[in-house]
Structures are given as structure tokens and as C-alpha cells.
C-alpha positions as CSV (number, residue, x, y, z in Angstrom):
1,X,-26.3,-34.5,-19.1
2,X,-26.8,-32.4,-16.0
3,X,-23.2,-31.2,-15.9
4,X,-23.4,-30.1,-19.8
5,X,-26.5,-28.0,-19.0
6,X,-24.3,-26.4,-15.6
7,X,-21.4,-25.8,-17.9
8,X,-23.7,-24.3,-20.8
9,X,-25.3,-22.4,-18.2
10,X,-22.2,-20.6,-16.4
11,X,-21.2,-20.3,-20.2
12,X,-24.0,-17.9,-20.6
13,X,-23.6,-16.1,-17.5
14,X,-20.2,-15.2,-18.3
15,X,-21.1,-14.3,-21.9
16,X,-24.0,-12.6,-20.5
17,X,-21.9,-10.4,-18.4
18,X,-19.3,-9.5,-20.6
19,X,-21.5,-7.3,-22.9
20,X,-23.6,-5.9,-19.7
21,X,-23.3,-1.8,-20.3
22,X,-23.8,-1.0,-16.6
23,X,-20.7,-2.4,-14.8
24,X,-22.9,-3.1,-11.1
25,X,-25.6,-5.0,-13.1
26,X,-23.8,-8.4,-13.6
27,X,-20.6,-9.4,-11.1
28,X,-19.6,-13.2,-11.1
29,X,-15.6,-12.4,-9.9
30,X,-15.0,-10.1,-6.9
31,X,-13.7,-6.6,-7.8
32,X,-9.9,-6.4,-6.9
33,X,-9.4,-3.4,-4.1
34,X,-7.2,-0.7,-4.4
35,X,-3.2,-2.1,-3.3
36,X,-2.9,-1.9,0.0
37,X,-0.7,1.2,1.5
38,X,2.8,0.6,1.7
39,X,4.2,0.2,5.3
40,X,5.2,4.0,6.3
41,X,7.0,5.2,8.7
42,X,7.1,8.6,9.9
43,X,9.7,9.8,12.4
44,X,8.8,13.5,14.5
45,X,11.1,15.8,13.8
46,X,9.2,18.8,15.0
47,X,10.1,22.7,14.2
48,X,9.8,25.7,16.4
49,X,5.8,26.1,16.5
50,X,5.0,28.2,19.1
51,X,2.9,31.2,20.0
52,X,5.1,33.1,17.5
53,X,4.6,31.5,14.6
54,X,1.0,30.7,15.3
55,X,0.7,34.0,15.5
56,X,2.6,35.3,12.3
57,X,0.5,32.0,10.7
58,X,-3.2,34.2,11.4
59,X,-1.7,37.2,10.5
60,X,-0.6,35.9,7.0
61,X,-3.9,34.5,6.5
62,X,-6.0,37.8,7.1
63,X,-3.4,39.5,4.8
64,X,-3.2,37.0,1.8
65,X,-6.1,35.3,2.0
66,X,-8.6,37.7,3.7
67,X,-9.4,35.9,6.2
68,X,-9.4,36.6,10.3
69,X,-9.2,33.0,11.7
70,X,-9.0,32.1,15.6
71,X,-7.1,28.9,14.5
72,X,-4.5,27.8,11.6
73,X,-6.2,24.3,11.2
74,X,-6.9,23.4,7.6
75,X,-9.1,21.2,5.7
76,X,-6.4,19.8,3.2
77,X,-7.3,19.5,-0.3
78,X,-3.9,19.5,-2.0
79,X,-0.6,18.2,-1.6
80,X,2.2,20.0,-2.8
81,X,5.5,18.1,-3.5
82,X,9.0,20.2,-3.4
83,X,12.7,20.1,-3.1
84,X,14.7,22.1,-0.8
85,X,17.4,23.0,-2.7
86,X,19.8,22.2,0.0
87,X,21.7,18.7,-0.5
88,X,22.1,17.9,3.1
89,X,19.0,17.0,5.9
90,X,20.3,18.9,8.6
91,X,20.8,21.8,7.0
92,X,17.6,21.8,5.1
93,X,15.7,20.8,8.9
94,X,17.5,24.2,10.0
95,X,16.5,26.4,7.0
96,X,12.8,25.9,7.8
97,X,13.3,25.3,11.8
98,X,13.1,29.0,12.9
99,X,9.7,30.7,12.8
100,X,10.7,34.2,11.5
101,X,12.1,34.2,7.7
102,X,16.0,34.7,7.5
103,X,17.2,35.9,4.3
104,X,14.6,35.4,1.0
105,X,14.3,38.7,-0.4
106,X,12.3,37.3,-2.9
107,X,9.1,36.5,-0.4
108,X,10.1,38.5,2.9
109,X,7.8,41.7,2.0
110,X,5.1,39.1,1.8
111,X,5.6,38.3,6.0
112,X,8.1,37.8,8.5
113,X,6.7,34.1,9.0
114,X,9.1,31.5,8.0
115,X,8.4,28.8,5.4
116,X,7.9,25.4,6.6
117,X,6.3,22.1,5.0
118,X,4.7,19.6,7.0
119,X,6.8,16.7,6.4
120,X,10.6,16.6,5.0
121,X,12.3,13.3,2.7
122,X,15.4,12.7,3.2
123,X,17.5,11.1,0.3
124,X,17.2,7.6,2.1
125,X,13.8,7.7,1.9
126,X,13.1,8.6,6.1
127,X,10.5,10.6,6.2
128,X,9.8,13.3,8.9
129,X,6.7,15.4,9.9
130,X,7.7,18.6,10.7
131,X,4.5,20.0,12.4
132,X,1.1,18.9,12.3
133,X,-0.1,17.8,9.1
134,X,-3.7,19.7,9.6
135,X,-2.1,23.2,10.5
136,X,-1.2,26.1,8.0
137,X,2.3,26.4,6.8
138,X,4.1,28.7,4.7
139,X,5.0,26.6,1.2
140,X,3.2,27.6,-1.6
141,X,1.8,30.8,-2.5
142,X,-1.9,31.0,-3.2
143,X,-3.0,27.6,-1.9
144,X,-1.6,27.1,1.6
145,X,-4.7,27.5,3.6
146,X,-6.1,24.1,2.0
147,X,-2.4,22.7,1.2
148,X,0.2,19.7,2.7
149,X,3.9,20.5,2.2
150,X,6.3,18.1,1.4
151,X,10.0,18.7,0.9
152,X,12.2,16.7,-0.4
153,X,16.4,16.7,1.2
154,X,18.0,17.7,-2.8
155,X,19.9,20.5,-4.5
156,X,17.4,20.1,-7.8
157,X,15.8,17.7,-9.8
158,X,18.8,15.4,-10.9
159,X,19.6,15.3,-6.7
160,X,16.1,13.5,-6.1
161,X,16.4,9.5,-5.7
162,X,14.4,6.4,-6.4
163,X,14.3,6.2,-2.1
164,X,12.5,9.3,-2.0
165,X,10.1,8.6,-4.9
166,X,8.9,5.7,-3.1
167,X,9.0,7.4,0.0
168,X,6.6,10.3,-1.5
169,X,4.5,7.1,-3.1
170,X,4.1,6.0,0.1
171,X,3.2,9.4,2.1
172,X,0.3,10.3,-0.6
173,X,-1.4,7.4,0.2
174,X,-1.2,7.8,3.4
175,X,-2.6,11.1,3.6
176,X,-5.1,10.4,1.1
177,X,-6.4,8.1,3.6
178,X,-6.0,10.2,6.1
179,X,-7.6,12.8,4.6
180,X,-10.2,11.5,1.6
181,X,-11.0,15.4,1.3
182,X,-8.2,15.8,-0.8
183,X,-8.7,15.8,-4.5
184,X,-5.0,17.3,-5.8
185,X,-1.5,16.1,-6.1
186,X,0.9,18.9,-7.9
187,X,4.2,19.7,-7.9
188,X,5.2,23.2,-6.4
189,X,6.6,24.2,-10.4
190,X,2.6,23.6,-11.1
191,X,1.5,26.1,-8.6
192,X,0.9,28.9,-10.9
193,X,-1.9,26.8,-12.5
194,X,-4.3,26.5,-9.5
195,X,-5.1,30.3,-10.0
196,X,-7.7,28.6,-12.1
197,X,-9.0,26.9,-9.4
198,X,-11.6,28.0,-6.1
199,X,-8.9,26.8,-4.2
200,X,-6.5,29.8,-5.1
201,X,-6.9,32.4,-2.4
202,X,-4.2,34.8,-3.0
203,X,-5.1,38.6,-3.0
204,X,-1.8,39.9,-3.6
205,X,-1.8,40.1,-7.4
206,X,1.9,41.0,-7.6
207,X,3.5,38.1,-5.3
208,X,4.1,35.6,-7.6
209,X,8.0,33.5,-7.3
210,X,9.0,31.1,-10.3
211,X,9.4,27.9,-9.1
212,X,10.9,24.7,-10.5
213,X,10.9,21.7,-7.7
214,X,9.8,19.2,-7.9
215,X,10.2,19.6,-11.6
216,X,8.6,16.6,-14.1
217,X,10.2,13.5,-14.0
218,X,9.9,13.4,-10.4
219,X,6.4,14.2,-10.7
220,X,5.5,11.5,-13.1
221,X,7.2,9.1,-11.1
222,X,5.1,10.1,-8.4
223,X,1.6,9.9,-10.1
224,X,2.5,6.4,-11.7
225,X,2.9,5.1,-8.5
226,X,-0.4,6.9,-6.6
227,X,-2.7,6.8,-9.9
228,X,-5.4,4.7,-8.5
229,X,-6.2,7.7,-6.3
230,X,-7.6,9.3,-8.9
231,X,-6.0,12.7,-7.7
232,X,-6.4,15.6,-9.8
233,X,-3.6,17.6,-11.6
234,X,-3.2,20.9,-11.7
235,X,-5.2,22.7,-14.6
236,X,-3.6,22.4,-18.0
């Protein structure tokens, strides 16, 4: 009789729970966590950073973004996903090693400084950081004074692989943890978008670039895999 009245009791609870409106009020089974972050490993692979580029880095800042800084450190808010548009590693590592622009009409009246990202996928999946991850670089007009760069080693979209989707699965949730301040994961075709946002800081009304990397599907791929995050896209 006593074990009828146990089982018609935790019969209750469970009914009892299961039409509770307020999700803390009633908890009989442990809340699964969040997965747990895949294993990552990150190999240095650092660029030229010195005085130079620091120094091109403040002056970009006061002329984009209005603002005189006595450091490039950055409280990250975004991360910006990319491709190089170069199929090989080394020659991608080399196009963003220097710290003066060579070449790129397209952004060179903007400043001399050279773009960079702060860490760089190969197509095996290795990924490198570049530079420190809480520093200003040169990546994505508008947003890099609160944004992480990551480029991906591919000629365009159809050149990314499943090695580096995990890879870039892998490195958001990394730096989510890293850094629980950011709140956006976008893909460097989305950039446009943010001008919507506080975070948008550009003053220059005419330097704009169309941009396709990432591009969609790689994009999607991404998210799926880092949606528990709850990171924000970019405005629709």
C-alpha cells in the first residue's frame, strides 16, 4: 500500500511539473549544460606587430572611428568570419604578414595600415592566431574596434571545407568563453548590416567595399553548430 501511495505521489509531481508556467518553479531532472567545447588547438603563427603598425592601428582609429586611444586593446563584441581569397596558407599568411598595405586600391586611401585578422584556418582545419585576439586589426570596415577576425585559407565559397567549418565551430566557442562580452557572430558579406547597430563606428560615409566571404552556406553551417550560444546575427 505504501509503495502505491510513493508511486501515485511522484505521479503527481511529475504531472504537477509538466504544466508549471515558470520553468524555475518545479525541477525533478537536472538541466542538461551546454556541450562541452571541443578540444582546440591553436598554433602561434604571429605577424609583424610592431611599433609600426601599432602605430598606423591608433591612427586609423582617430580617423575612422574618432577616437584618440593610447592603446589598440578591444573589448570584442563581434566575430567576423572571412575567406582570404587566396587558395594556399602560406601565401594567404604573407598577404596579411606585412604591416603597411601592398596593393588594394580599393581600401588604400582609407590608411596605409595593412589588414590582418586575428586568427587564420587553414583547409585542414589548423588553426593559427595571428596576433593577439584582444588588439585592433584591420578586417572589417565599420566594426573593427569591437571585432575578432577570422580568415579562412580558400579562393571562395565552394573552396571552404567541412575541416574548416568545424574548426570555425570550435574557435567560436572558444572565444565565446573567452570573452562572454560578445553577443554577434556574422559573416564579413553581412557587414553592411551592422550600420544599424551602436556598434558601427565608421565616419567615413563613402568607404564602403562589397564583400562576399564567407558567403551563406558556410555561414549556416557555422551557426548550426555554435546555436546554443545564442549569438546574435546581423540585422535583417
Amino acid at each position: 500500500m505504501k509503495r502505491l501511495l510513493l508511486l501515485a505521489t511522484f505521479s503527481l509531481t511529475l504531472t504537477a511539473c509538466a504544466t508549471q508556467t515558470e520553468p524555475n518553479q518545479c525541477r525533478t531532472q537536472p538541466i542538461a549544460p551546454p556541450p562541452a567545447a571541443q578540444k582546440l588547438k591553436i598554433v602561434d603563427k604571429p605577424i609583424d606587430f610592431g611599433p609600426k603598425r601599432i602605430a598606423l592601428t591608433k591612427a586609423y582609429i582617430k580617423q575612422h572611428y574618432g577616437k584618440d586611444v593610447n592603446t589598440i586593446a578591444i573589448t570584442p563584441r563581434v566575430i567576423v568570419l572571412h575567406y582570404t581569397a587566396i587558395g594556399s596558407l602560406k601565401d594567404s599568411y604573407n598577404a596579411l604578414k606585412p604591416e603597411t598595405l601592398r596593393g588594394r586600391k580599393d581600401i588604400a586611401k582609407a590608411s596605409a595600415l595593412n589588414v590582418s585578422a586575428h586568427f587564420l584556418v587553414d583547409r585542414d582545419g589548423t588553426v593559427y592566431r595571428l596576433m593577439p585576439d584582444d588588439h585592433m586589426a584591420r578586417h572589417v570596415i565599420g566594426l573593427n574596434y569591437s571585432a575578432i577576425g577570422v580568415e579562412n585559407v580558400a579562393k571562395n565559397a565552394k573552396d571552404l571545407t567541412p575541416a574548416q567549418v568545424r574548426a570555425n565551430i570550435a574557435l567560436v566557442k572558444y572565444l565565446k568563453r573567452k570573452y562572454p562580452t560578445i553577443e554577434y557572430l556574422i559573416g564579413h558579406h553581412e557587414y553592411r548590416k551592422m550600420e544599424k547597430t551602436p556598434l558601427w563606428l565608421e565616419k567615413d560615409k563613402g568607404y564602403r567595399t562589397t564583400k562576399y566571404d564567407p558567403g551563406a552556406t558556410f555561414m549556416d553551417e557555422v551557426r548550426s553548430g555554435v546555436k546554443w550560444l545564442g549569438l546574435k546575427e546581423a540585422p535583417k
